[in-house]
N, C-alpha and C positions, 0 to 999 in steps of 0.2 A: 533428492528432489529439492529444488529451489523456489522460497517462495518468489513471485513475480511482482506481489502485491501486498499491502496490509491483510493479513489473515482475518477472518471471521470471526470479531468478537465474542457473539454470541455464544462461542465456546473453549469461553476463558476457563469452565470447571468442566470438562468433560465428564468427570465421575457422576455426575447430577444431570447430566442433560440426555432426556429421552422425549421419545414422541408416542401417542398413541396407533395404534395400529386399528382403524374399521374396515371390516369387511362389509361388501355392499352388496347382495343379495337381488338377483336381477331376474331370477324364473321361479316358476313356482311348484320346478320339482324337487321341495327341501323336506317331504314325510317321511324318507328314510333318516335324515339327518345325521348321515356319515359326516359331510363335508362341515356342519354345523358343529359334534360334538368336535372336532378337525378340532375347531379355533379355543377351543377350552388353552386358557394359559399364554393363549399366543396374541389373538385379537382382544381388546379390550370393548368392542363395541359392535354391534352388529347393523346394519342399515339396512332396512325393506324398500326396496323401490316399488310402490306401490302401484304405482303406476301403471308398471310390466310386469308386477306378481299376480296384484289385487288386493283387497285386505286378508290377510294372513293372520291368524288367530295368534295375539302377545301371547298366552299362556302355555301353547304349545310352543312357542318359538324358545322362551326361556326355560323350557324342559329340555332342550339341546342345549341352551348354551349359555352360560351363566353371565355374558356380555349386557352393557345395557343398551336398549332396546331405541333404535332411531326413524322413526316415519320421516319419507321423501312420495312426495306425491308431485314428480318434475312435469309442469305443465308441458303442453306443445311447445308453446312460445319460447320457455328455456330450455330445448332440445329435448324434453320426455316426452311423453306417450299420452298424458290425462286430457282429454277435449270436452269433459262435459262441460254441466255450467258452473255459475258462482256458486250459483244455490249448495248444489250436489257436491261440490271441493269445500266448501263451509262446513258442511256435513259431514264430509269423513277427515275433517281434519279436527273437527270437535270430538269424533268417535273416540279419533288416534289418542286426543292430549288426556282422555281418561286411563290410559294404559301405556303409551307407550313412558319412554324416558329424555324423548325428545324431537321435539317434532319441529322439521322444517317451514318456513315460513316464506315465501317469495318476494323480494323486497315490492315487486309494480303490483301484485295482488289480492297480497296474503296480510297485509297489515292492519286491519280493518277494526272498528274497537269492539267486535264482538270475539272474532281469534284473541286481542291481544287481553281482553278480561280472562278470558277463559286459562291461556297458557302462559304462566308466569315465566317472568324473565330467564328464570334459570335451566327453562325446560325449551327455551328457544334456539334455531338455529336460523338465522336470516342470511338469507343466500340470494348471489343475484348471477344469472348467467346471460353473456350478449356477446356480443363481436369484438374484438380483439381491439384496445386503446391503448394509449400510452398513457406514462404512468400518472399525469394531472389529471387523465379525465378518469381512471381507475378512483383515485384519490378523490374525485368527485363523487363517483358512486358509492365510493364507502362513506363520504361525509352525509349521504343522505340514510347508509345502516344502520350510523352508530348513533340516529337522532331517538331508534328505538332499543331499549334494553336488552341484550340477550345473553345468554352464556357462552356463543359461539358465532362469529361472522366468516363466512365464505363467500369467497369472490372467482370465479371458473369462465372467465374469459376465453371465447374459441381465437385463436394464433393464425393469422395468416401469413406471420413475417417471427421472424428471429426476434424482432425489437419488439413488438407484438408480445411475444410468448417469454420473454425477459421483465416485461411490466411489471408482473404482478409480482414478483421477486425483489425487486427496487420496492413497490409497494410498501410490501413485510420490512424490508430493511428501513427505508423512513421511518415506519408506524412505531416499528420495538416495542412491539403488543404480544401479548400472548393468548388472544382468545378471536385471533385473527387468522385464518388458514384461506390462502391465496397461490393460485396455480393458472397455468393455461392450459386447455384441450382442445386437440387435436389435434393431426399426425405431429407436428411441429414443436406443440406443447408437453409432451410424454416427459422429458427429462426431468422437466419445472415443477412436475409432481412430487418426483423425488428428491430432488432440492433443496424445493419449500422448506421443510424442517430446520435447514440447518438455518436459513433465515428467521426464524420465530415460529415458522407455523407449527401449533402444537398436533395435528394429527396426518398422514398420511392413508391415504384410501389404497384398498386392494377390491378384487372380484372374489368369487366364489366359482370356481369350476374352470371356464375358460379365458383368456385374458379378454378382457371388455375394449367396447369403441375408446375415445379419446383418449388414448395412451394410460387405458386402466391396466396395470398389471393383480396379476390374482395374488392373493395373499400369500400362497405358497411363494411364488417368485418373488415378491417381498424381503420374506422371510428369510429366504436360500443365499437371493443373490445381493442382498444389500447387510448391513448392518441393524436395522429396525429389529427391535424399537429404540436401540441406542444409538446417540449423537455422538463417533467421537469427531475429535480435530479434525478439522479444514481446511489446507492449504492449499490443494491443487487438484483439478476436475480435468480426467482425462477420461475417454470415449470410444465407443466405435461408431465411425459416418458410412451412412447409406441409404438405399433405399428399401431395404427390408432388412433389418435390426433388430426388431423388437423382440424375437425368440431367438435373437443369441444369445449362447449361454458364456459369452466373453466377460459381462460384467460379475458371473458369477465366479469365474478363479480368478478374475486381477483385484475384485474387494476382498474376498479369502485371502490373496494373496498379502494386500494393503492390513490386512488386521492382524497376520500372522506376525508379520515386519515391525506392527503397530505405525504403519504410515500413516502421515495425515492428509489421504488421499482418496476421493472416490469414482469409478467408472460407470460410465453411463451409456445408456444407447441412444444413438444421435440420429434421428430422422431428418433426413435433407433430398430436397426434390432437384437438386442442384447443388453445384458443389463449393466452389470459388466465392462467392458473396457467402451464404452463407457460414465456410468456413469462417472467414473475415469477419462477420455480424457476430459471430460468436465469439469470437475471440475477445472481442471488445465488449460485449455484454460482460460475459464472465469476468474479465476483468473491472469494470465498474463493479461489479458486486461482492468484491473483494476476495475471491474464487478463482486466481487464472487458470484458464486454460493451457493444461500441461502437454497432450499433445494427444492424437489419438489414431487406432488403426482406419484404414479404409477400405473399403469392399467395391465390387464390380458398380457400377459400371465409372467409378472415378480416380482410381489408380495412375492415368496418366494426367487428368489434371492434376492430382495431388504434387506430382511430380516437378509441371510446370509452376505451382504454386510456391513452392519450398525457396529458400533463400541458397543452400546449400545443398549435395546430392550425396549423396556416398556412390560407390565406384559400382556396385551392383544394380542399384537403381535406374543408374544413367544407361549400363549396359542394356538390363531391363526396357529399357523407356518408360517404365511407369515406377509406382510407390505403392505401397501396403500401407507404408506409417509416418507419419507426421510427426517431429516431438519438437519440441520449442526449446531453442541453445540459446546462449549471449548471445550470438549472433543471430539470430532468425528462427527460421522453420527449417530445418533438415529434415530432407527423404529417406525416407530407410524402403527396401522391399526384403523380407523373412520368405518369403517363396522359396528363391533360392538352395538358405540353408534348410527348411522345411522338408523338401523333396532328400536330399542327398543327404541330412540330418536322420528324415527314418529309414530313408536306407542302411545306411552307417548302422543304425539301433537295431534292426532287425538283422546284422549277420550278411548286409548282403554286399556285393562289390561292387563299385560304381566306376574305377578308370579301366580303360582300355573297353568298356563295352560298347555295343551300336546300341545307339539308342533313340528314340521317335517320339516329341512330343506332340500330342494331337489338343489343337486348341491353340491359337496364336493373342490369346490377350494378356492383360497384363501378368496373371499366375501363370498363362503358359511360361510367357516369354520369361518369367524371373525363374522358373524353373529348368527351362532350357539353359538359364546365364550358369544356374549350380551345377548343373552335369557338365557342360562344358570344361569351370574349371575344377571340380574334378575328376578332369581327364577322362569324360565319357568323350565319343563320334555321335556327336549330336545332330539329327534332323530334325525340321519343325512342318509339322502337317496343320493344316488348315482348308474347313468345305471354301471359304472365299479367297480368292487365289489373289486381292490388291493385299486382304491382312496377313495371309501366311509371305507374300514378298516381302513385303515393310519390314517384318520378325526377320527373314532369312537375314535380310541387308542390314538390319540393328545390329545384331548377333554374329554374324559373318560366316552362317552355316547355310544348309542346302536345304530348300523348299521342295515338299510333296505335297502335291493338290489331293486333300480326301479319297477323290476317288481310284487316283492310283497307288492308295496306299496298301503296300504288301504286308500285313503283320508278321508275319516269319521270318521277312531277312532283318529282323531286330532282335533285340538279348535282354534290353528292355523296355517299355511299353509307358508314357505317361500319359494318364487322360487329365485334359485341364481342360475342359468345357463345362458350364454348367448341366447336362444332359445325366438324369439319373436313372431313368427307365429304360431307354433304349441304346444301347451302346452305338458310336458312330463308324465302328467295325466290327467284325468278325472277330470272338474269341475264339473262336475254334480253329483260326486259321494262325494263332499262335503259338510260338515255339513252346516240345513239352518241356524245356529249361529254360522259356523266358519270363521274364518277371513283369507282375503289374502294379504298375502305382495309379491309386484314380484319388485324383482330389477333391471330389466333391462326395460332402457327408452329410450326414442326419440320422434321424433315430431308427430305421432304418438301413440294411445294407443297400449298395447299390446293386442294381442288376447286372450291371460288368464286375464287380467285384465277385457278386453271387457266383454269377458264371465261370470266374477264373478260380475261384476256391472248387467248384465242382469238377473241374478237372487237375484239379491239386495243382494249379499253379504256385507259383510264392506269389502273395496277395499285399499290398500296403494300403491300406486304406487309409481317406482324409482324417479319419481323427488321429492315427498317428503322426500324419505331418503336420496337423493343427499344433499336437502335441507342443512338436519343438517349435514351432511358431510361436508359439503363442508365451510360452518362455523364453525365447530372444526379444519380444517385444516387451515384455516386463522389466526385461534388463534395461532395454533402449528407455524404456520410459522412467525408470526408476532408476537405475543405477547399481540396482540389487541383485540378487540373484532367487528368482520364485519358490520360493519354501516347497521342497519336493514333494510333498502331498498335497500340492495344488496341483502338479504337474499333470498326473495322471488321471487320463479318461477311459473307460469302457470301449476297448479298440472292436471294431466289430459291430459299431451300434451308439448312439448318442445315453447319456444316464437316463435313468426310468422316469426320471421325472420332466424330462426336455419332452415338449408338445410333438409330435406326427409329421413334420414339413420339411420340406427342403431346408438348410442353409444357404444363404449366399456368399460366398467368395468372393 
């Protein structure tokens, strides 16, 4: 990897730089306190959202967990849940500062000099959360925080823009504070969470149970898919772009991968409601923060911009008409699509033959098409089937194969069978109507099998399911983005099912 920019000072001595890990506690079903003893060793501090618990008794809380103890009582106003009055929030924040080990403070609220007699500066957390600014007026609200003492300042700006949800990040980078932890939330701001750290912010937040609103991830995922609670080296932030990200488990083998190699590199998941500005806002954020942007995969439904976006193309891609991957060269952006070798890659792995056979790919977007471009060359008789007959034409004439409209698709006169639709409950054919020696590959996974897969193992078909073409996906893009080759026990997933620990949902493609 190349750096693009001046690397991130902040971690000149990587052997010494780590971050806190709080977990934040948001229902108030914690009396078993499985999840609680959980964090022994892992979380250094535990946070009650008071708010949306209630008050929760300290003495049993520190009987789970030996973390210290943080009251959040997040008004309305700063996106929580508390609407009483002064009176009543004056009251249980006085309750709180007799027990807890640190209690949050609202900068427009909570400053008052009866709070601040009571809760000495070391036991403060002053926090202000509002709509999303650039980075003078961020720099304004903190100059009105640090007029009061505290042990910790939080700043959680909601993001409506890229430049927006890059602020608070510049922020931490002017201040080169260490009692200053600054992020963006929501959908936009997720990344900036995980970030933060390596800019100065000493603590990162996780959930407790399931991943929370404003791009909270749970402490397990954390733990798993990042390097936390240690900081190492900084060079280069590469990603996955989409619009449902945030329970991919992508970041979790390319930072495994990244720490195996010992690169000075981290992945992240990129929420974007649109593809092109955004990619571009980030790019340039990232690099102002001295962080470039190294390059990253992309998912449905932007694959063919990605495509048009790129400076350069590889020969698959173009075929393709769309992009999987972005990585940034001297020269530009170059397209990469891993479809391709993904499909004809697990075949290959699994023992199975791929030229000379007929073959039908059902689904004409971008993983169709880059899947149709690998059987093709090699040496399958490729068709591409599609229910909308302008996208399955487009795919024929890209590709220079032969269109079957859904509904007259015969699953029998084929040998092998690709499904590349997002569709995982109900298959968009008839397996029953396919050959007892043909073979199926379905590309969409999750932690669950699919029901066309279900059904072709039920009649002992040969089965390839998405996580094995993830497989080798997702190991050519490590190459492409890194230049290395993915330390082999990052490679391998649980074919047949997503790992125990991956949440219930669909993935997107």
């Amino acid at each position: 990897m190349r750096n693009l920019s001046s690397p991130l000072l902040v971690n000149a001595d990587p052997a010494v730089r780590t971050c806190s890990v709080v977990a934040t506690l948001t229902t108030a079903v914690w009396t078993q306190g499985r999840e609680l003893r959980a964090l022994r060793g892992t979380a250094s501090g535990l946070e009650i959202r008071a708010d949306l618990t209630g008050d929760l008794d300290p003495d049993i809380l520190r009987g789970h967990n030996a973390g210290e103890l943080i009251y959040n009582l997040r008004s309305i106003a700063s996106g929580g849940a508390f609407t009483g009055s002064a009176a009543e929030r004056t009251r249980r924040l006085l309750a709180a500062a007799r027990k807890y080990d640190l209690v949050e403070l609202e900068l427009d609220r909570d400053l008052t000099p009866e709070l601040l007699a009571a809760i000495p500066p070391h036991r403060r957390r002053v926090c202000w959360y509002g709509q999303g600014r650039d980075t003078e007026g961020l720099a304004a609200v903190f100059g009105r925080m640090a007029g009061t003492g505290a042990r910790l300042y939080l700043l959680a700006p909601e993001a409506e823009t890229v430049e927006q949800a890059a602020a608070p990040l510049h922020l931490l980078r002017r201040l080169g504070r260490t009692d200053v932890t600054a992020f963006a939330t929501g959908e936009l701001g997720g990344w900036t969470r995980l970030l933060a750290p390596w800019l100065g912010a000493p603590v990162v937040f996780g959930g407790l149970g399931h991943n929370g609103a404003h791009g909270l991830l749970t402490v397990e995922r954390l733990l798993r898919d990042y390097p936390f609670p240690a900081l190492p080296r900084l060079e280069n932030v590469f990603g996955i772009v989409g619009r449902r990200v945030g329970e991919s488990h992508s970041p979790r083998l390319h930072n495994a991968g990244y720490r195996g190699l010992d690169l000075p590199a981290l992945f992240l998941p990129l929420h974007a409601n649109e593809f092109t500005r955004y990619w571009r806002d980030l790019c340039t954020e990232l690099d102002r923060l001295g962080v470039p942007f190294g390059g990253a995969t992309v998912v449905a439904p932007y694959k063919e911009e990605a495509l048009l976006l790129a400076d350069t193309v590889s020969s698959e891609a173009s075929r393709a008409g769309a992009a999987n991957l972005l990585v940034r060269r001297a020269g530009g952006w170059r397209a990469y699509t891993t479809d391709p070798i993904g499909v004809v890659g697990a075949l290959r792995d699994s023992g199975i033959r791929v030229s000379g056979r007929r073959c039908a790919v059902v689904g004409c977007g971008g993983a169709g098409r880059g899947a149709a471009a690998g059987l093709l060359r090699a040496g399958a008789r490729t068709t591409v089937v599609n229910r909308g007959s302008a996208r399955g034409r487009y795919a024929a004439r890209l590709l220079g194969v032969d269109y079957v409209p859904l509904s007259r698709f015969e699953p029998e006169d084929y040998e092998l069978i690709v499904h590349a639709t997002p569709v995982r409950d109900a298959p968009p054919f008839s397996v029953d109507r396919v050959r007892d020696d043909g073979v199926l590959v379905d590309l969409a996974y999750g932690p669950e099998e699919t029901e066309l897969a279900a059904a072709g193992r039920r009649r002992q078909l040969a089965v390839v399911d998405g996580w094995r073409v993830l497989d080798v996906e997702v190991a050519r893009q490590f190459r492409l983005m890194t230049g290395r080759a993915m330390p082999m026990a990052m490679e391998s997933l649980e074919h047949g099912g997503a790992p125990a620990a991956l949440p219930r949902r669909e993935f997107a493609r």
